[in-house]
RODO-2510 file (C-alpha; in nm, 4 decimals, decimal comma):
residues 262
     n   res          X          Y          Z
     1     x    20,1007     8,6950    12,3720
     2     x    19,8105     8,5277    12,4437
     3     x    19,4722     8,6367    12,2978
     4     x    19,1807     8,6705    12,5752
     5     x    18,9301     8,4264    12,5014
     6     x    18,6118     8,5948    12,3697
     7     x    18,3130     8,5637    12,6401
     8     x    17,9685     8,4154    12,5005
     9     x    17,6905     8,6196    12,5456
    10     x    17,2720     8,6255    12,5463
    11     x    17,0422     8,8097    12,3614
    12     x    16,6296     8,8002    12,3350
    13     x    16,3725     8,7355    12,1071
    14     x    16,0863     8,8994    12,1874
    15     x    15,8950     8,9058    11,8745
    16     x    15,9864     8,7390    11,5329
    17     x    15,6989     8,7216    11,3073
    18     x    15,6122     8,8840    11,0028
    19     x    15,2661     8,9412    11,1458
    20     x    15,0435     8,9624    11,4446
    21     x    14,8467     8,6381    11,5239
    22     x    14,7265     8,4437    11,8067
    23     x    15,0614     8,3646    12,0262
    24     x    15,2829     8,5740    11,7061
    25     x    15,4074     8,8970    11,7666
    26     x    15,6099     9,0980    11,5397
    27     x    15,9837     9,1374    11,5694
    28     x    16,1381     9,2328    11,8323
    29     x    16,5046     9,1751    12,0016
    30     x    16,6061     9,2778    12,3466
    31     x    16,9911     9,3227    12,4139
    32     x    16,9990     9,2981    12,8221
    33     x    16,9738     9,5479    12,9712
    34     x    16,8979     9,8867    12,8273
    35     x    16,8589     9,8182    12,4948
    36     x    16,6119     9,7094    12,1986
    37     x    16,6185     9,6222    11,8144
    38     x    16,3000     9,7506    11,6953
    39     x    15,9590     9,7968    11,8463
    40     x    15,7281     9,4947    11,7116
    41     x    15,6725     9,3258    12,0838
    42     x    15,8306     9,5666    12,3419
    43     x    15,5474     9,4968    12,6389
    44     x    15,6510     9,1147    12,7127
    45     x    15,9634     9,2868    12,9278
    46     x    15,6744     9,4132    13,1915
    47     x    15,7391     9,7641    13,3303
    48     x    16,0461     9,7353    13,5355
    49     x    16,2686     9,6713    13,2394
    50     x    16,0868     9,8607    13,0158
    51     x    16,1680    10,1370    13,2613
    52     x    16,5260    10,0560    13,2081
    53     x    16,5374    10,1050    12,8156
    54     x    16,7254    10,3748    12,6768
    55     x    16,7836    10,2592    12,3590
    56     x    16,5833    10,1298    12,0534
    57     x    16,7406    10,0399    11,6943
    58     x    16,5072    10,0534    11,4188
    59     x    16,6121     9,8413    11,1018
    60     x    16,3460    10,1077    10,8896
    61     x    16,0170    10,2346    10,8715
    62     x    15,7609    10,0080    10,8546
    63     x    15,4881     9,9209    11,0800
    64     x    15,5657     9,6050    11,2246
    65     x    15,8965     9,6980    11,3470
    66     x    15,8238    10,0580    11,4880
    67     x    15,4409     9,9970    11,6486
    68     x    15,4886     9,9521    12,0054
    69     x    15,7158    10,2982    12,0551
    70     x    15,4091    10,5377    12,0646
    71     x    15,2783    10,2987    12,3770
    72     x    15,5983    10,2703    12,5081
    73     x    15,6668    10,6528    12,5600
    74     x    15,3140    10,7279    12,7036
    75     x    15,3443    10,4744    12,9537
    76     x    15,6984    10,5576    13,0805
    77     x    15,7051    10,9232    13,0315
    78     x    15,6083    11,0700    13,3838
    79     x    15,8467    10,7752    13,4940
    80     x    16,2125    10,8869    13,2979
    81     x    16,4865    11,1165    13,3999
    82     x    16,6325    11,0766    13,0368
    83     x    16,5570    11,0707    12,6846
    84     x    16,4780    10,7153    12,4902
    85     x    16,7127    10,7198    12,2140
    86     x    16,5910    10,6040    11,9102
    87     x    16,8831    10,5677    11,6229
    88     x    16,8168    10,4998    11,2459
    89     x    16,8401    10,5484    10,9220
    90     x    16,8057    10,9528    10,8261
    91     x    16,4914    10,7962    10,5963
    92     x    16,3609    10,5915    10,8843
    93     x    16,3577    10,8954    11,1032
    94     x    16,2289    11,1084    10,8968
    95     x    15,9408    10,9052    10,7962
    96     x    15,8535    10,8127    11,1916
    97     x    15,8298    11,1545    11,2161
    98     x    15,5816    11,2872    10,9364
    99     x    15,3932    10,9927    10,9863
   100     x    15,4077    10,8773    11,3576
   101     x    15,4567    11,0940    11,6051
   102     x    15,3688    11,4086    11,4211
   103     x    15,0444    11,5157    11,6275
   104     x    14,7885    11,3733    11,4019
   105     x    14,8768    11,0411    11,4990
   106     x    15,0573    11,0416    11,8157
   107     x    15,2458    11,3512    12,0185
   108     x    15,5855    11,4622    11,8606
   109     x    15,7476    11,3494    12,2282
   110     x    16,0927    11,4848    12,0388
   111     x    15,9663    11,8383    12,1175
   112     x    15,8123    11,7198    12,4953
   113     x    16,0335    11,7705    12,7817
   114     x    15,9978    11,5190    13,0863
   115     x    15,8526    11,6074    13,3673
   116     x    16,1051    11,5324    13,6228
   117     x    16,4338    11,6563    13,4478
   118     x    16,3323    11,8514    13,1231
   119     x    16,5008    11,6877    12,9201
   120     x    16,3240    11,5932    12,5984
   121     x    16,1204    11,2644    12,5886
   122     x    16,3291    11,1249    12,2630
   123     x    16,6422    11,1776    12,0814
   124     x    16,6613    11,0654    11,7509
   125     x    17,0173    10,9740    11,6296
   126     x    17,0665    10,8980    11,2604
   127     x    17,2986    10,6292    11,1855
   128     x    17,4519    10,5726    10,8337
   129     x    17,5133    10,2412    10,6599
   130     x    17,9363    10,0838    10,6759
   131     x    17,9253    10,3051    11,0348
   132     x    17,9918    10,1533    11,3157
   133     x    17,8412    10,2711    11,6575
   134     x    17,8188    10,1768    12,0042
   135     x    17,4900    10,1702    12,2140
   136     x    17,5542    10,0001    12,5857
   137     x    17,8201     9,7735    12,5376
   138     x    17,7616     9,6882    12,1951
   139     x    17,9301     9,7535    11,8333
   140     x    17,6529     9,7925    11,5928
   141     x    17,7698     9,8136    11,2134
   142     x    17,4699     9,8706    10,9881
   143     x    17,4291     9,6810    10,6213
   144     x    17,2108     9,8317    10,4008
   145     x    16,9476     9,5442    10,3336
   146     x    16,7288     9,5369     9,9579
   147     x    16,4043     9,5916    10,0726
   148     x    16,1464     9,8329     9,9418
   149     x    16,2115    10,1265    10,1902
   150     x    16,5630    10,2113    10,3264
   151     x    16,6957     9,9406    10,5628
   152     x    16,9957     9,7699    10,7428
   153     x    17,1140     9,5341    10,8950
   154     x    17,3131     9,4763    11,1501
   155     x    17,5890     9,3441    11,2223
   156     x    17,5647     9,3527    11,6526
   157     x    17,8993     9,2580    11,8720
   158     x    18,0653     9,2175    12,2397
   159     x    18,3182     9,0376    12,3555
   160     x    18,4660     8,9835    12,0176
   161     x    18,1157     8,7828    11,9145
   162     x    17,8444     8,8782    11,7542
   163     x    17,5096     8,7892    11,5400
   164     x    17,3567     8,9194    11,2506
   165     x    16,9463     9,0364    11,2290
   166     x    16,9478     9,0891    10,8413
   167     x    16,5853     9,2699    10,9456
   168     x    16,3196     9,2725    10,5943
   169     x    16,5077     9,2071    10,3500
   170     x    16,5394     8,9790     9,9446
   171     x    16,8672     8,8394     9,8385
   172     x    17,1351     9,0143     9,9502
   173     x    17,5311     8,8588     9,8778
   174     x    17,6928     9,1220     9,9990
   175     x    17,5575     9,1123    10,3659
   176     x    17,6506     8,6768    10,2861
   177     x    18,0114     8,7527    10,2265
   178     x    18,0604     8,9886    10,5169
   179     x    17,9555     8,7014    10,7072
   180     x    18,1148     8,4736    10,5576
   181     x    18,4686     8,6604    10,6059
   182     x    18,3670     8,7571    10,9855
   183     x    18,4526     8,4295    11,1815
   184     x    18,3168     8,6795    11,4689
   185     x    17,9606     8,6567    11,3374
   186     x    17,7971     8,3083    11,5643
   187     x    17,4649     8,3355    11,4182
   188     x    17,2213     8,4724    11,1648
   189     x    16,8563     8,5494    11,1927
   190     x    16,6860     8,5910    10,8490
   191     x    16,4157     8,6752    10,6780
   192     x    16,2086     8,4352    10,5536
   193     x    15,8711     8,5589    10,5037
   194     x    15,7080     8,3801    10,2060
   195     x    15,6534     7,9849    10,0908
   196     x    15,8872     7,9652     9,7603
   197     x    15,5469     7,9533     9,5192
   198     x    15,4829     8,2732     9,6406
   199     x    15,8152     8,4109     9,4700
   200     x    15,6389     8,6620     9,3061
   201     x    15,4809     8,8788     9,6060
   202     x    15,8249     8,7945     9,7471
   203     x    15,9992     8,9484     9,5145
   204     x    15,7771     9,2365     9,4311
   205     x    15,7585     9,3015     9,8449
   206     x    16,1885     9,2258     9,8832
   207     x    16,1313     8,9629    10,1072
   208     x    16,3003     8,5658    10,1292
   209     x    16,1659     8,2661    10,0748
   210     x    16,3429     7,9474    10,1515
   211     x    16,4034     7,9368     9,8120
   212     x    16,6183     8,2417     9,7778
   213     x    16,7606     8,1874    10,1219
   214     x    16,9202     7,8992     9,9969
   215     x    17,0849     8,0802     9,7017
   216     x    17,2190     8,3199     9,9572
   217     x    17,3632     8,0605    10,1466
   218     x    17,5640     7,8939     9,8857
   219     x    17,8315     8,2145     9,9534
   220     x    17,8687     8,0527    10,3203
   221     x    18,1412     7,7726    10,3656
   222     x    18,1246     7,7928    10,6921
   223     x    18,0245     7,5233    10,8842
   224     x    18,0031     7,6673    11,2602
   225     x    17,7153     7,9905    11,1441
   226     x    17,3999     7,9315    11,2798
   227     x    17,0982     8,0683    11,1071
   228     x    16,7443     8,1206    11,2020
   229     x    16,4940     8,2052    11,0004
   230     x    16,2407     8,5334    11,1391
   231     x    15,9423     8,6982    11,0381
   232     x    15,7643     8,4165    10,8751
   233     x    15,4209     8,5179    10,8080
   234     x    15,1888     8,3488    11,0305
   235     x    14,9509     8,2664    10,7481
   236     x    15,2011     8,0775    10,6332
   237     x    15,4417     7,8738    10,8923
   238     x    15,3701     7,5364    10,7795
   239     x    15,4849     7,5484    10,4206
   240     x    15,7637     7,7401    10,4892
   241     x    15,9396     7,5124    10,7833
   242     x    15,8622     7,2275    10,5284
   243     x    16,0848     7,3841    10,2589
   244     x    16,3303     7,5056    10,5454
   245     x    16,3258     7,1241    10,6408
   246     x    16,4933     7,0677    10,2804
   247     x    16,7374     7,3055    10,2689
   248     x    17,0943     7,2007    10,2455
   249     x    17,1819     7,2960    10,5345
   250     x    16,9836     7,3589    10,8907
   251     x    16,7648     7,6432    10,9438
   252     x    16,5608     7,6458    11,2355
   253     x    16,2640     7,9099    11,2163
   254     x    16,2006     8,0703    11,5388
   255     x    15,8396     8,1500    11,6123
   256     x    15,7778     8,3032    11,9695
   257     x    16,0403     8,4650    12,2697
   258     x    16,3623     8,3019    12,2228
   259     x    16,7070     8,3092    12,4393
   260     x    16,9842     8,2621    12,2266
   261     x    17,3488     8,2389    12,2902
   262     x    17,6085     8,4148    12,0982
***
């Protein structure tokens, strides 16, 4: 029989910094139409398609990746007829929660109905790592990441091709030979946060540097991956697309909005 051919596909980079700087916003990735992976740069889609988003993805907990939700929910909320679901992590949940939207801070919306339909304003879904869902369109298999607070990646396909958004994260070989073995998997989009002389805040924070990139990517034979390297501090771009310059094979860092093909 013959196999159907598997249809490329486009995804958005909103935000892909490790930090907020002139013209850097922190990381965001927009899956056309209804759909976002984390918060870090939500308010480049303008308000018609931020209307349309039903979905948001957080990787885990910290600031950077969550900090545009709050903003998001009080500008659309007299707008919605249905809840913004926001899946995670039970830890990264929890934690946006107690420490977000828990009336200090910001409203709990996930106990506010909306206006026009009553339904509530969120719904949180927990999502557990080596379990596939399906948001929109999309297969979504989280990885846990090693980072310092519960995270994942993902693994996100359609059409039988997909990507990789490792989110924060240090060495991590197991998350390598997945992709390795998944001929599915088109591209990767890393972290690479720190210069390699700054190995030790790297490793005491669980982030890459080129240096331990590169010792990730001897598990990849593969030829055909393309990786990208996210969430480089802006403090430090320079030095690290020098070293990414050197690696063995091509990384290209990504810096601003960015289409990208799948």
């Amino acid at each position: 029989m013959w196999q159907r051919k598997s249809e490329r596909w486009h995804f958005y980079v909103l935000g892909s910094s490790g930090g907020r700087a002139t013209q850097r916003q922190t990381m965001c990735l927009y899956l056309p139409d209804r759909t976002l992976i984390d918060a870090g740069n939500i308010f480049t889609l303008g308000r018609e398609r931020l209307l349309q988003i039903d979905h948001i993805i957080l990787t885990h907990s910290h600031l950077d990746h969550l900090v545009d939700i709050p903003f998001l929910i009080d500008l659309v909320f007299s707008l919605r007829e249905r809840s913004i679901n926001i899946y995670g992590l039970p830890q990264t949940i929890e934690s946006l929660r107690k420490n977000i939207m828990n009336w200090d801070i910001w409203p709990e919306f996930g106990s506010i109905k909306l206006s026009l339909t009553g339904e509530f304003a969120i719904n949180y879904v927990e999502v557990f790592p080596e379990e596939e869902f399906q948001v929109d369109g999309y297969r979504v298999l989280p990885v846990m990441s090693n980072h310092t607070v519960p995270t994942m990646s993902l693994i996100v396909k359609k059409n039988r091709r997909g990507f990789v958004y490792t989110s924060d994260t240090y060495r991590n070989p197991r998350l390598w030979q997945l992709i390795e073995e998944d001929k599915e998997i088109k591209l990767v989009l890393v972290d690479v946060s720190f210069p390699s002389y700054l190995s030790s805040l790297a490793s005491a924070s669980l982030h890459n540097t080129p240096k331990t990139l590169e010792e990730d990517l001897e598990l990849v034979k593969r030829k055909d991956l393309r990786v990208y390297a996210v969430h480089i501090k802006p403090s430090y771009e320079e030095e690290v697309i020098k070293e990414l310059k050197s690696l063995g094979r091509p990384v290209k860092p990504i810096l601003g909005r960015r289409r990208l093909a799948v």
